[in-house]
ZAMARTOR-470340 format. One record per residue: x, y, z of N, C-alpha, C in turn; residue number from 1. Coordinates in steps of 0.1 Angstrom, whole numbers. Layout:
BEGIN
NURO    n.px    n.py    n.pz   ca.px   ca.py   ca.pz    c.px    c.py    c.pz   seq
NURO       X       Y       Z       X       Y       Z       X       Y       Z   NUM
...
END
This chain:
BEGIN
NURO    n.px    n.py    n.pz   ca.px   ca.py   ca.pz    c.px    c.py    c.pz   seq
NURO    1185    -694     752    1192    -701     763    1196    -715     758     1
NURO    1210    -721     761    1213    -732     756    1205    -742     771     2
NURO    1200    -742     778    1189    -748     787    1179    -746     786     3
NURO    1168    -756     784    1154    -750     786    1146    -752     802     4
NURO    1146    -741     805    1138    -738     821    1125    -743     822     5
NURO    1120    -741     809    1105    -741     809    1098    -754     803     6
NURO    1110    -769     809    1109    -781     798    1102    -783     812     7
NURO    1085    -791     812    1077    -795     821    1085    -808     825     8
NURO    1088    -813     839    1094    -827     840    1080    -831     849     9
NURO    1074    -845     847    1065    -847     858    1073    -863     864    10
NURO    1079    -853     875    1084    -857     889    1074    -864     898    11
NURO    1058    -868     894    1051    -875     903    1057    -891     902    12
NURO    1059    -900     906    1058    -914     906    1075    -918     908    13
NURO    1085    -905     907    1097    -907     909    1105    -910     918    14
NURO    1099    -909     933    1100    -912     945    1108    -899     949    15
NURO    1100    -884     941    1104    -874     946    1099    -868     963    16
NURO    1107    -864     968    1101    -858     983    1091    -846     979    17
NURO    1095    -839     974    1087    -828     968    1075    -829     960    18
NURO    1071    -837     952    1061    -843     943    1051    -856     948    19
NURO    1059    -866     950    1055    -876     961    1049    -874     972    20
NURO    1061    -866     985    1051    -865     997    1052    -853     999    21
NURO    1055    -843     997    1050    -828     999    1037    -822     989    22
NURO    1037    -829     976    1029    -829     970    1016    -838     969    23
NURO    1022    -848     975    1010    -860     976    1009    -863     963    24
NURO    1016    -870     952    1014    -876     943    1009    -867     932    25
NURO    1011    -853     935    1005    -847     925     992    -836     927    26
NURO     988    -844     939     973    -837     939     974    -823     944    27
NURO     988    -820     948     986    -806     955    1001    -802     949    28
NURO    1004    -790     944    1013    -782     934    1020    -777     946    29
NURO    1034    -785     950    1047    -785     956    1053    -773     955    30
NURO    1051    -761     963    1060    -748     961    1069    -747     977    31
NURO    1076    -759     982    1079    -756     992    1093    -760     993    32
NURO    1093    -774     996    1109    -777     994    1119    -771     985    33
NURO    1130    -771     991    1138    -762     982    1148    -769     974    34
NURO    1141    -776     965    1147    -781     956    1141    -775     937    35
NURO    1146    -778     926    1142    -769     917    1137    -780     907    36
NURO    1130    -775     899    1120    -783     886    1127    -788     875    37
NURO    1139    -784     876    1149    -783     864    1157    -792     862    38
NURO    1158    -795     847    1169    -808     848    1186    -807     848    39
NURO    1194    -814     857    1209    -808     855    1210    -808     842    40
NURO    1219    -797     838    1228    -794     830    1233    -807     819    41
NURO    1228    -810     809    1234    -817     799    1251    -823     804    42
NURO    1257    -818     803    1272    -822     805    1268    -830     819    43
NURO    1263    -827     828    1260    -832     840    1258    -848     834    44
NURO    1247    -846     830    1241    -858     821    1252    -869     819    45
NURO    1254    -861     809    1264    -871     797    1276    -877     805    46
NURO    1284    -870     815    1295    -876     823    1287    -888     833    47
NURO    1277    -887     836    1268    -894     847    1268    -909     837    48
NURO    1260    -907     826    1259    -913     816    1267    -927     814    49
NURO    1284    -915     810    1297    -922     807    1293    -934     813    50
NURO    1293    -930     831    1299    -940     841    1288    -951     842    51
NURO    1275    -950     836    1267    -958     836    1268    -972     830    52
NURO    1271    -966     815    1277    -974     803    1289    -978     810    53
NURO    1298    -976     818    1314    -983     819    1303    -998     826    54
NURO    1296    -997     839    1292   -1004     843    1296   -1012     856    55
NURO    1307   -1007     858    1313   -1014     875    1313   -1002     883    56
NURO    1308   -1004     895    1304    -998     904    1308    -999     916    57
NURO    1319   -1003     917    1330   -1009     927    1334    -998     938    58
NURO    1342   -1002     949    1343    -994     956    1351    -982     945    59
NURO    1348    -965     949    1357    -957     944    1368    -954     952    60
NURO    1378    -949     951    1389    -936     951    1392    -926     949    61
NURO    1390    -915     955    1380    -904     960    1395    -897     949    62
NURO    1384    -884     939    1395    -883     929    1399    -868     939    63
NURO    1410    -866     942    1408    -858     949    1413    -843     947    64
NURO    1423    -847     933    1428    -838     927    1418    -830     916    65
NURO    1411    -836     912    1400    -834     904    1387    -823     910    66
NURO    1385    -827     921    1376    -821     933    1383    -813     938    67
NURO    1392    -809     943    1394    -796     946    1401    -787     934    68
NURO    1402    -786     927    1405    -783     915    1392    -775     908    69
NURO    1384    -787     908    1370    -777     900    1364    -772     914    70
NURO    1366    -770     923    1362    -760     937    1369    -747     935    71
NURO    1379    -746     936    1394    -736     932    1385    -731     920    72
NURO    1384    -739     913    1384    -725     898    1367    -721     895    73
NURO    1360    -728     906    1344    -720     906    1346    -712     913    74
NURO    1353    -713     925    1352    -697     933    1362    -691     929    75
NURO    1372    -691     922    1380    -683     914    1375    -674     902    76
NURO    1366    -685     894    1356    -674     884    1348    -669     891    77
NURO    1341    -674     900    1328    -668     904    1326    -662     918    78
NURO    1338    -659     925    1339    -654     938    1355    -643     940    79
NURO    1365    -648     928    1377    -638     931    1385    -642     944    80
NURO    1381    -655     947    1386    -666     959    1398    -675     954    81
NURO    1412    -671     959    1418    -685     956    1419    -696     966    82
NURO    1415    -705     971    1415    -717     980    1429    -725     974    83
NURO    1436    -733     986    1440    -738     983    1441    -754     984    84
NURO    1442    -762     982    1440    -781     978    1437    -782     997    85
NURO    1447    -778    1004    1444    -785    1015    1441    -779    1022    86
NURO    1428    -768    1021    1417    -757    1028    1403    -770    1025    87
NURO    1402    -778    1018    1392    -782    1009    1392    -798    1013    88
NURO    1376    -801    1022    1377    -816    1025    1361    -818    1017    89
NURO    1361    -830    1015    1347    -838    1010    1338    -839    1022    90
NURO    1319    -838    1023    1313    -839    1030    1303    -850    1026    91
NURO    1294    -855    1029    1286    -863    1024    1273    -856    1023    92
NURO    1269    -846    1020    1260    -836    1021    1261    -826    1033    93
NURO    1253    -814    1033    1254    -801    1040    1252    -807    1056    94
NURO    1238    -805    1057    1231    -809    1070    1236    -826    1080    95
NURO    1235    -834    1070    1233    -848    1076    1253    -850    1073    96
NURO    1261    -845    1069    1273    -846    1064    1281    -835    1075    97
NURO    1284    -824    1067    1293    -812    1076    1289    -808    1084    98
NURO    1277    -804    1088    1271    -795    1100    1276    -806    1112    99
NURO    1269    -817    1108    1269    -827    1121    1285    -833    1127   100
NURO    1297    -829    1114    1305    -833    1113    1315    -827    1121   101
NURO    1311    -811    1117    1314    -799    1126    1310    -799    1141   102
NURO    1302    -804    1146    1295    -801    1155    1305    -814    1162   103
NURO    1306    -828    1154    1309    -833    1161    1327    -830    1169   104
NURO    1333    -823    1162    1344    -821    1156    1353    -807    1168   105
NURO    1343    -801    1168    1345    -784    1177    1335    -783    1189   106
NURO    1327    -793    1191    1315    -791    1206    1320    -805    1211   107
NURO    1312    -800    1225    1313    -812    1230    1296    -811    1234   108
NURO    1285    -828    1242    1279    -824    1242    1277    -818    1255   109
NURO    1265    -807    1253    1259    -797    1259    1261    -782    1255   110
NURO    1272    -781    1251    1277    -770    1245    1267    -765    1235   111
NURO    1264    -747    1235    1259    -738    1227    1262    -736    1209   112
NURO    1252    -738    1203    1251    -732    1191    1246    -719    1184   113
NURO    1247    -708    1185    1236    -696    1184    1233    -699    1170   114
NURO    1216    -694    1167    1215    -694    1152    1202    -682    1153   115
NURO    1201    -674    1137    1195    -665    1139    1181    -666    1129   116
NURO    1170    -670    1138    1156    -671    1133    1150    -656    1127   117
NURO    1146    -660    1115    1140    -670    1110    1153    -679    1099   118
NURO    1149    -690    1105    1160    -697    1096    1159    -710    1096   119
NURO    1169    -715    1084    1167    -726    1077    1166    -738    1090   120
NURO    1151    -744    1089    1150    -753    1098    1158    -762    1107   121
NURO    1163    -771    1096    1173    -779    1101    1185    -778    1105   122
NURO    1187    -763    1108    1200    -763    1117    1199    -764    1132   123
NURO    1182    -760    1137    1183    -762    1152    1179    -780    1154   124
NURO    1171    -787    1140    1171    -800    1147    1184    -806    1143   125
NURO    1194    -804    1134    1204    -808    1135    1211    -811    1152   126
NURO    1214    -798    1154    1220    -794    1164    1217    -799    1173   127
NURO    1203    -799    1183    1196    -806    1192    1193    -822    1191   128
NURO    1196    -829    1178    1192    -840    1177    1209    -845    1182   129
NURO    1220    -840    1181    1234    -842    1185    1235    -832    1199   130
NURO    1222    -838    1206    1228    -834    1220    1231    -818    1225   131
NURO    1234    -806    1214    1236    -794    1216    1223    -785    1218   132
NURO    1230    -774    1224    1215    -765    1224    1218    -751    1219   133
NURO    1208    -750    1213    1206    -739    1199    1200    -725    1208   134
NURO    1205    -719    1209    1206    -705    1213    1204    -694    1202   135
NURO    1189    -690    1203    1186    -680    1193    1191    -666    1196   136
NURO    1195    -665    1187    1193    -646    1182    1189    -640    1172   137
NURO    1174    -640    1179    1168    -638    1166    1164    -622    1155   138
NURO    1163    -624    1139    1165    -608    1135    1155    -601    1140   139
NURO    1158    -587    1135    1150    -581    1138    1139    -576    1124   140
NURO    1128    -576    1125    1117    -578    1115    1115    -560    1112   141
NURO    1119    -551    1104    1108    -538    1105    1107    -536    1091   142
NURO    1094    -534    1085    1094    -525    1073    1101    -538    1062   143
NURO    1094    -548    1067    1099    -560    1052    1113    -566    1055   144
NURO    1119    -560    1060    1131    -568    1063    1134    -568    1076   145
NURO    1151    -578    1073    1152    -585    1084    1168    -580    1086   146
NURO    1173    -572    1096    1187    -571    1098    1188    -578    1112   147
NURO    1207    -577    1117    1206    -585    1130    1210    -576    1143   148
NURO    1201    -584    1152    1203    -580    1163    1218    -576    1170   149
NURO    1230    -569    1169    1238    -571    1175    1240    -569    1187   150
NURO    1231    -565    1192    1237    -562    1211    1229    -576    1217   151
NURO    1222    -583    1211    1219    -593    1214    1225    -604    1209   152
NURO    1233    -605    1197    1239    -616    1195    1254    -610    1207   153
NURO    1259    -601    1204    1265    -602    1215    1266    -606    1227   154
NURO    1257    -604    1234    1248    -611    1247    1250    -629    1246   155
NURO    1244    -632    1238    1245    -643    1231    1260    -653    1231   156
NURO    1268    -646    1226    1283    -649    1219    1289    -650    1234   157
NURO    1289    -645    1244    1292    -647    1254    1288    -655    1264   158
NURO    1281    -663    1263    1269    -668    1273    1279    -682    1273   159
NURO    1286    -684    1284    1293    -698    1289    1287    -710    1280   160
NURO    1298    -716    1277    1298    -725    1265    1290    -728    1252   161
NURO    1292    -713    1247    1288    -711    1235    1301    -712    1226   162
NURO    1300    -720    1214    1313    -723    1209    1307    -725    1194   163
NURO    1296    -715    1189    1292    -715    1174    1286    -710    1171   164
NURO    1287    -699    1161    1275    -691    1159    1274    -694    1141   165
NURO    1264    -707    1139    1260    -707    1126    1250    -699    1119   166
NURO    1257    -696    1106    1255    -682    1097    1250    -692    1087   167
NURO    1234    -686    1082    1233    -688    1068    1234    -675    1055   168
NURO    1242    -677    1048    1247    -663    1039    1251    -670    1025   169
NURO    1241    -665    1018    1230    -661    1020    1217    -668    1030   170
NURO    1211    -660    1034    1198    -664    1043    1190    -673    1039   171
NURO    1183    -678    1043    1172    -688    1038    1165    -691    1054   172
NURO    1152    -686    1054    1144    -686    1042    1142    -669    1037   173
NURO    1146    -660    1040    1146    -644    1044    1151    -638    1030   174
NURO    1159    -645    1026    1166    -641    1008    1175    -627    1011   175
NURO    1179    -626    1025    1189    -615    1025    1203    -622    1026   176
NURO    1210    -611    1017    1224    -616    1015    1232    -604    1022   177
NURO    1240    -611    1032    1243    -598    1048    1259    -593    1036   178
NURO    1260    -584    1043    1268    -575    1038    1282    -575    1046   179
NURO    1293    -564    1037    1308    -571    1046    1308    -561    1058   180
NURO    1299    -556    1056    1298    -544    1069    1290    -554    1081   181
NURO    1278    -563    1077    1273    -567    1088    1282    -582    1092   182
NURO    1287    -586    1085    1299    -599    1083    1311    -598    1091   183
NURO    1312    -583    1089    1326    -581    1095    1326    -579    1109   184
NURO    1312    -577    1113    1311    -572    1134    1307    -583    1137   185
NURO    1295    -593    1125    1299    -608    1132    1311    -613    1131   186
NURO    1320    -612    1127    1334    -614    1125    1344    -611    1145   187
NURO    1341    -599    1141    1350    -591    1153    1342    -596    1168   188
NURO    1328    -599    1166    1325    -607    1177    1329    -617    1182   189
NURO    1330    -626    1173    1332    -639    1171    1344    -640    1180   190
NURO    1358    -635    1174    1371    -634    1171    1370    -629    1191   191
NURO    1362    -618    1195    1363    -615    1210    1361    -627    1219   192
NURO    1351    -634    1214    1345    -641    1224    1353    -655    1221   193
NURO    1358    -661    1213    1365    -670    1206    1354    -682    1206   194
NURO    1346    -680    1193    1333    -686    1189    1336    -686    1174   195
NURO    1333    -703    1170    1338    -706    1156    1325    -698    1142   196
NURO    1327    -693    1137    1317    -694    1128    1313    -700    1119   197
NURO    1303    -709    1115    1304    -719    1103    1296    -712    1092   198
NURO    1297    -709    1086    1289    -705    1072    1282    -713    1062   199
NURO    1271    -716    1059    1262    -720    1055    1260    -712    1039   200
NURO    1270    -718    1032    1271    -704    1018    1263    -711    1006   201
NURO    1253    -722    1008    1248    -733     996    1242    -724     986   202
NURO    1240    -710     990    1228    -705     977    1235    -694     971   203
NURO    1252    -689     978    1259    -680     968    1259    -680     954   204
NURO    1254    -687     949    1252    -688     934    1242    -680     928   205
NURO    1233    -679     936    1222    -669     930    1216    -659     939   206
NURO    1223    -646     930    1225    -636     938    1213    -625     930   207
NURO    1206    -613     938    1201    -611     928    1201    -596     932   208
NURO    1192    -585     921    1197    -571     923    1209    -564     922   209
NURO    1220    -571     913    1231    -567     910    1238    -564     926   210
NURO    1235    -573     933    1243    -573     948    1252    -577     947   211
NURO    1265    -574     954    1279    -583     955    1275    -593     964   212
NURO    1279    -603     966    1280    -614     973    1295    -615     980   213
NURO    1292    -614     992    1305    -616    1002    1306    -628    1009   214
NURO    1317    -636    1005    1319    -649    1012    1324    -648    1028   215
NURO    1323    -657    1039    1335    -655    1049    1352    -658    1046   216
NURO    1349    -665    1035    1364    -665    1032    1373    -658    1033   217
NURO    1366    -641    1023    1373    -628    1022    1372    -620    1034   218
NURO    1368    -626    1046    1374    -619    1056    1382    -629    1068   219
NURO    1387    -641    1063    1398    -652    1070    1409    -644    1067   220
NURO    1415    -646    1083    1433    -642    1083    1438    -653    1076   221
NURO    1452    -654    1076    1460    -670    1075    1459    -677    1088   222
NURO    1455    -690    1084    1454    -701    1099    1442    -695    1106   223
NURO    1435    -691    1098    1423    -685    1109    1414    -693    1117   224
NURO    1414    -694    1129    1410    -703    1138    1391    -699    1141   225
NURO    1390    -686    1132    1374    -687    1138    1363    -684    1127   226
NURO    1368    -691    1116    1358    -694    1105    1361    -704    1098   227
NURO    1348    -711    1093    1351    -721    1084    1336    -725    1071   228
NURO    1332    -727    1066    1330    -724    1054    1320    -739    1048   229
NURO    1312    -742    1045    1302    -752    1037    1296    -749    1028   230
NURO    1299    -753    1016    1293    -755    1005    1285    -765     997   231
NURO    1280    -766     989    1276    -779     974    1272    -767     963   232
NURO    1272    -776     956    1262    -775     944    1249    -780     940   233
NURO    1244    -784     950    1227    -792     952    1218    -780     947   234
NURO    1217    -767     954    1207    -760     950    1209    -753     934   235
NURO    1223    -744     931    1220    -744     920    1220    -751     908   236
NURO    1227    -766     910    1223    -773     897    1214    -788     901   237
NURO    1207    -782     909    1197    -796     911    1200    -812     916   238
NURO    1209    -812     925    1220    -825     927    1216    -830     937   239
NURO    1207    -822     950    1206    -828     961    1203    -842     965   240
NURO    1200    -851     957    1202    -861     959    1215    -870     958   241
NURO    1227    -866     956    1238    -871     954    1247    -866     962   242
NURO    1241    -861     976    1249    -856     989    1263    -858     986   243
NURO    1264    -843     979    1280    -845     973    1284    -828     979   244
NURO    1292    -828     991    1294    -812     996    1306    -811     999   245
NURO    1310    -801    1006    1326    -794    1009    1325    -789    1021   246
NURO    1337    -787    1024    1336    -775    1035    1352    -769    1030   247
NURO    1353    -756    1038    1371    -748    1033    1371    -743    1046   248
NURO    1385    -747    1048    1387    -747    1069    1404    -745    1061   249
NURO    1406    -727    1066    1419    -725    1062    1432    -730    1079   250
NURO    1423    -733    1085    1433    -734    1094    1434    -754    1103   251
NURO    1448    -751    1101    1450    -771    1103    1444    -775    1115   252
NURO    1444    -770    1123    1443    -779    1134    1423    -781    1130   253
NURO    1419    -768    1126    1403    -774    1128    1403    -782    1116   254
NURO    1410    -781    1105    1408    -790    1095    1413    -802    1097   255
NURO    1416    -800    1105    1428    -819    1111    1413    -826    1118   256
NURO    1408    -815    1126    1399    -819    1130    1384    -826    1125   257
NURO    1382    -820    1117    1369    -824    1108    1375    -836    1098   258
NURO    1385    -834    1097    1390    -851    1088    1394    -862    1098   259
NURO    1395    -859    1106    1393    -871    1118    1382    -877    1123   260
NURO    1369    -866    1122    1356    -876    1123    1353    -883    1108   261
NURO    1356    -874    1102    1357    -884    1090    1363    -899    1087   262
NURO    1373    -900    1093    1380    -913    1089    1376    -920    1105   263
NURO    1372    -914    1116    1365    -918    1126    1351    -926    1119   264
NURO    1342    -923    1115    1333    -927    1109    1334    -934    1097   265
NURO    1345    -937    1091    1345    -945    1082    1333    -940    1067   266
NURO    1332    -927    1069    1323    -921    1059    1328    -927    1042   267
NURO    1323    -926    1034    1325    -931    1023    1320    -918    1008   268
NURO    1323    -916     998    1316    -906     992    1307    -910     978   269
NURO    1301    -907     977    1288    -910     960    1297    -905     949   270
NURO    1302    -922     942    1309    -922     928    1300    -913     921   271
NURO    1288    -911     924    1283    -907     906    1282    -888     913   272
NURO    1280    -887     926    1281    -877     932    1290    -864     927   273
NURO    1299    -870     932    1314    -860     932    1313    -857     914   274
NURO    1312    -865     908    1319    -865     889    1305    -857     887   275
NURO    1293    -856     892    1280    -843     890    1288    -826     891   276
NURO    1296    -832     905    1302    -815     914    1309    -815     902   277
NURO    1322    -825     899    1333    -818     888    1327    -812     875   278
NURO    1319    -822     872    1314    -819     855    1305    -801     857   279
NURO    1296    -801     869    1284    -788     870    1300    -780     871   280
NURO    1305    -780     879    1321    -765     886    1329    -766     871   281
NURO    1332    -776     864    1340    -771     851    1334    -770     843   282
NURO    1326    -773     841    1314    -771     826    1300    -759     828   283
NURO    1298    -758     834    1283    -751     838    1281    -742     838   284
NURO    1293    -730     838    1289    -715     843    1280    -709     835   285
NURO    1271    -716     822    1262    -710     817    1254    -707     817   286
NURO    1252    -720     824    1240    -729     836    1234    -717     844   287
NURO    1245    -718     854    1238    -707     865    1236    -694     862   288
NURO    1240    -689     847    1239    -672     847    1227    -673     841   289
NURO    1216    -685     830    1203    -690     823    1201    -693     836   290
NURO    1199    -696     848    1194    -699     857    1192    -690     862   291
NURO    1195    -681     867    1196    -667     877    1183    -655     864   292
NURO    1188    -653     855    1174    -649     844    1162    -653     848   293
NURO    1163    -668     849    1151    -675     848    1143    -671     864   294
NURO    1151    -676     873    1149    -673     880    1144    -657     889   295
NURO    1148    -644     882    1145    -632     884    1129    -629     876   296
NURO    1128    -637     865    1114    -634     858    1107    -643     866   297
NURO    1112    -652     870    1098    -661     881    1094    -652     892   298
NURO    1103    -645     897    1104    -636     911    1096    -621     904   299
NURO    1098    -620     896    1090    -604     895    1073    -609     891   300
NURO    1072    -618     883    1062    -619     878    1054    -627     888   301
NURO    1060    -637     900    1053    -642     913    1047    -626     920   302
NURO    1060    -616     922    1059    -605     932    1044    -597     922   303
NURO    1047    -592     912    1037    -586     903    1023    -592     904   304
NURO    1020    -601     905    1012    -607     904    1002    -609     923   305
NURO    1009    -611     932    1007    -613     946    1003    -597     948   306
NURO    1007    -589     944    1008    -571     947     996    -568     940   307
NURO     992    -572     926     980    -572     923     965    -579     928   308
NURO     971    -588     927     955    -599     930     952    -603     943   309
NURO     965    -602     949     966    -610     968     969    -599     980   310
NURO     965    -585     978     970    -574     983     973    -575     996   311
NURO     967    -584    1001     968    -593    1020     982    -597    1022   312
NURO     987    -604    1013     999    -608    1015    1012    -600    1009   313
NURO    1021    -601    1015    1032    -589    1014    1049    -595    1015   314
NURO    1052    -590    1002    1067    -600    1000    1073    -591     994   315
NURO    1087    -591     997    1100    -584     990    1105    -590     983   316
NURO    1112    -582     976    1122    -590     964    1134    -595     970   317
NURO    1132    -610     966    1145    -615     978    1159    -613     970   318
NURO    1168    -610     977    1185    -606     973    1191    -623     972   319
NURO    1183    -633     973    1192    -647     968    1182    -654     965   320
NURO    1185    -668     958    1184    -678     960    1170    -680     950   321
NURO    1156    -692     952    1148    -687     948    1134    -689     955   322
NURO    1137    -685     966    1125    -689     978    1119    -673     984   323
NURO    1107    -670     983    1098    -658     982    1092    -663    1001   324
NURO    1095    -650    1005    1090    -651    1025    1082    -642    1025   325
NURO    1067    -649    1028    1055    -640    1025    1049    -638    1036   326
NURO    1046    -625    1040    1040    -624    1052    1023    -623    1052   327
NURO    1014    -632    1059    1004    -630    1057     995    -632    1065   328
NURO    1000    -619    1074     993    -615    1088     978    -608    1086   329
NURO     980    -602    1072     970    -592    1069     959    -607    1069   330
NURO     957    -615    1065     952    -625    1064     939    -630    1077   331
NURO     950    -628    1091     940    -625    1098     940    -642    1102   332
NURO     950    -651    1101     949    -662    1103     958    -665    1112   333
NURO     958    -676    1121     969    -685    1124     980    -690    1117   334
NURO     989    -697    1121     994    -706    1119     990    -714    1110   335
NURO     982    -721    1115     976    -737    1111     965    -732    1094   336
NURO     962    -718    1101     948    -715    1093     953    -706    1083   337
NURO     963    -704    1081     976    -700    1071     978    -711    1061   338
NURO     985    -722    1064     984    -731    1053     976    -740    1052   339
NURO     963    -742    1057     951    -746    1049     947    -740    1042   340
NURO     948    -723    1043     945    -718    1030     952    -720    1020   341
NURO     964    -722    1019     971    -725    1007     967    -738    1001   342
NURO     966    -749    1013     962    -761    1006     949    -760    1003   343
NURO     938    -752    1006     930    -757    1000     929    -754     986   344
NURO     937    -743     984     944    -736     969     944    -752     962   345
NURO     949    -758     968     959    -769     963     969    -764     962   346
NURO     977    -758     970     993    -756     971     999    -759     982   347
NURO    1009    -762     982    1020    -767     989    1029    -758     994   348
NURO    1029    -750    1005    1040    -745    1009    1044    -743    1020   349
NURO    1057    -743    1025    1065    -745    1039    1056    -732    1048   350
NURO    1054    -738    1058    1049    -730    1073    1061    -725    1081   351
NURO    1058    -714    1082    1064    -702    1083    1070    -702    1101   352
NURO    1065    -710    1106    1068    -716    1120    1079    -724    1124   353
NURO    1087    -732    1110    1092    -741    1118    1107    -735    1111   354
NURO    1107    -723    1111    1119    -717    1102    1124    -706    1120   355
NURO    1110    -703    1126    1112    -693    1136    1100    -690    1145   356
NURO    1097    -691    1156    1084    -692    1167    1077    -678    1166   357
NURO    1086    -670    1161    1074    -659    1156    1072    -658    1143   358
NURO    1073    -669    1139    1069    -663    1125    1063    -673    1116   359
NURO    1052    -678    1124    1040    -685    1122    1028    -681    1109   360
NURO    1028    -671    1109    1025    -663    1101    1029    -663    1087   361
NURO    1038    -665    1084    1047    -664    1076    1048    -678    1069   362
NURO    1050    -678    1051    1054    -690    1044    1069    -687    1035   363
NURO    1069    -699    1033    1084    -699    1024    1078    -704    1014   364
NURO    1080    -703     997    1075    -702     987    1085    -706     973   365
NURO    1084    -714     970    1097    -715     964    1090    -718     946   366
NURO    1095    -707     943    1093    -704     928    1106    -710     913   367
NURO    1114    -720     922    1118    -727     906    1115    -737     901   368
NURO    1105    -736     894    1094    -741     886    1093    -737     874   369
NURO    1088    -742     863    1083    -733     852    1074    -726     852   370
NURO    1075    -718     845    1066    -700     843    1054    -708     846   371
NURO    1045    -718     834    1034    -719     832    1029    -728     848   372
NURO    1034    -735     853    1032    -742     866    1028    -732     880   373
NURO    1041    -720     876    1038    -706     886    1026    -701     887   374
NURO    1025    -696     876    1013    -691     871     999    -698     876   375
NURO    1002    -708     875     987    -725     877     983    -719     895   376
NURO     994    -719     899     996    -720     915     988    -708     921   377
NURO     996    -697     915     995    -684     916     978    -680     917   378
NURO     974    -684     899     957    -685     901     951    -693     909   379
NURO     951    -704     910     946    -710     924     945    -702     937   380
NURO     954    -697     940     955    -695     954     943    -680     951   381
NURO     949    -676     941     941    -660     939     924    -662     937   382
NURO     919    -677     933     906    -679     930     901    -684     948   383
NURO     908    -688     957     904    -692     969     905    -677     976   384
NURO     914    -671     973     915    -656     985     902    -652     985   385
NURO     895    -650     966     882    -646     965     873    -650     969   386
NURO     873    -665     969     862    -675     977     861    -671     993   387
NURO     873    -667     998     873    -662    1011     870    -650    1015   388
NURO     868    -642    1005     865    -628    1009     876    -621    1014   389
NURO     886    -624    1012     898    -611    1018     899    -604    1009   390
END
């Protein structure tokens, strides 16, 4: 590998969220946040670097040709997507940036958002914290996985001033990557009830099982008025702190729209941000294919290992990203008494509750770490199950 995965970084005292206060300084081994252990990409580096050494830090000038350019030609190598310059606006990150931007842009308040639990937390306090109300439809759970309800999201899609049905695709925290069969009836729903779809696509980069990955893009007409599209590069090359994102809105008037709160708000974007996106989207594609490896030996040998020693608990091989959804009912605990076990492991991992109200039970687990750290966690937890007698 021209990257090494397995270079230990100790992220305590850095003013990491994940190491700092999900970890508490260290004392408890961070498997939750979904951020990765890994350091960007060299080239990442070195251009960051450049601009360090120039040394003025003045207002920028948003390069704008440059930025949609290396957008265009990552989903052109890596999706078979042509975008074009003025499908493509700047966000200041996902959640705190486009979601809110969106929302502000196509709702008004009181107006409906549907979103489908179990899922990525911060879309219902996004939503709610801007006044809206989040309208579940939630999947349906049998036999380890999770498909969707459609006669209920239908129900849903229709319900008086509903004007959003956000999609995460890939899923998080669930690791299913929905298919163009199940894309396409959220689609034709959508399109009946005239309900925008926003897509949540941050973890298409890492796909796994030899699955195709289907964008909403490839199923936008021209001018398509009922989809629109969010992206970064935060998860797969480690950037989240440089709230540097996108959104692709093929049709003008809603893209007229979302660049109006934008210059409404007087938003501004991270010099060192955006030149991370250009340098990881033109330089990197080696990056994520040594990532996605790395990442599938973390997942079989976490899964191998939990199937052996932790037989209570019960996980699928997730189709994206690198976050493991463990069910562990067998366990015979609550909620609360779910992740005290973990911590008393000394591990850290997201509660399974605030992703979806049934699913308390349930942790999110996020295995991009190095081997030897996995491993550390893995035995801990497996020397407390025994101290517990399950």
């Amino acid at each position: 590998m021209i990257h090494s995965f397995d270079e230990m970084m100790n992220r305590t005292g850095t003013d990491s969220d994940k190491w700092d206060n999900e970890g508490k300084g260290g004392t408890l081994i961070p498997l939750g946040i979904a951020d990765t252990d890994y350091k960007a990409p060299r080239e990442v580096l070195d251009a960051l670097r450049k601009k360090v050494d120039f040394g003025v830090f003045g207002y920028g000038y948003f390069p704008h040709a440059r930025f949609t350019d290396a957008i265009n030609g990552w989903y052109s190598r890596h999706h078979k997507i042509n975008i074009r310059k003025n499908e493509i606006s700047f966000a200041p990150g996902l959640m705190t940036g486009a979601l809110w931007m969106f929302l502000d842009a196509y709702t008004n308040s009181g107006d409906k958002v549907v979103i489908q639990p179990p899922v990525y937390a911060t879309f219902k306090r996004v939503i709610e914290n801007f006044n809206r109300k989040a309208v579940e439809n939630p999947l349906l759970y049998q036999n380890g996985r999770y498909d969707i309800d459609f006669a209920d999201l239908e129900n849903k899609l229709k319900m008086q001033d509903v004007k959003i049905l956000l999609v995460c695709n890939p899923a998080n925290p669930i690791g299913r990557v929905w298919t163009k069969e199940e894309m396409t009836r959220m689609v034709n729903l959508c399109r009946k009830y005239n309900v925008i779809i926003i897509s949540d696509e941050i973890h298409s980069d890492m796909i796994h099982k030899g699955l195709p990955f289907t964008s909403f893009l490839e199923l936008c007409e021209e001018e398509d008025p009922n989809i629109v599209v969010m992206n970064s590069p935060s998860k797969t090359f480690n950037l989240a702190s440089f709230f540097s994102a996108y959104v692709i809105v093929k049709n003008k008037k809603l893209k007229n729209a979302f660049d109006d709160i934008y210059v409404k708000y007087h938003f501004d974007y991270n010099y060192f941000g955006v030149e991370a996106l250009i340098t990881a989207y033109n330089q990197c594609d080696y990056y994520v294919d040594e990532l996605n490896e790395y990442l599938r030996d973390n997942i079989e040998f976490a899964i191998e290992f939990i199937d052996q020693h932790l037989p209570k608990l019960k996980v699928q091989y997730p189709e994206s990203s690198y976050l493991l959804w463990i069910d562990c009912k067998e366990l015979g605990l609550d909620s609360e008494g779910v992740i005290k076990f973990f911590e008393d492991s000394g591990v850290r991992v997201n509660a399974g509750i605030t992703y979806g109200k049934d699913s308390g039970q349930f942790v999110r687990v996020n295995i991009a770490c190095t081997r030897s750290l996995l491993e550390r966690a893995l035995k801990q937890i497996s020397e407390n199950y025994g101290q517990c007698g399950f």
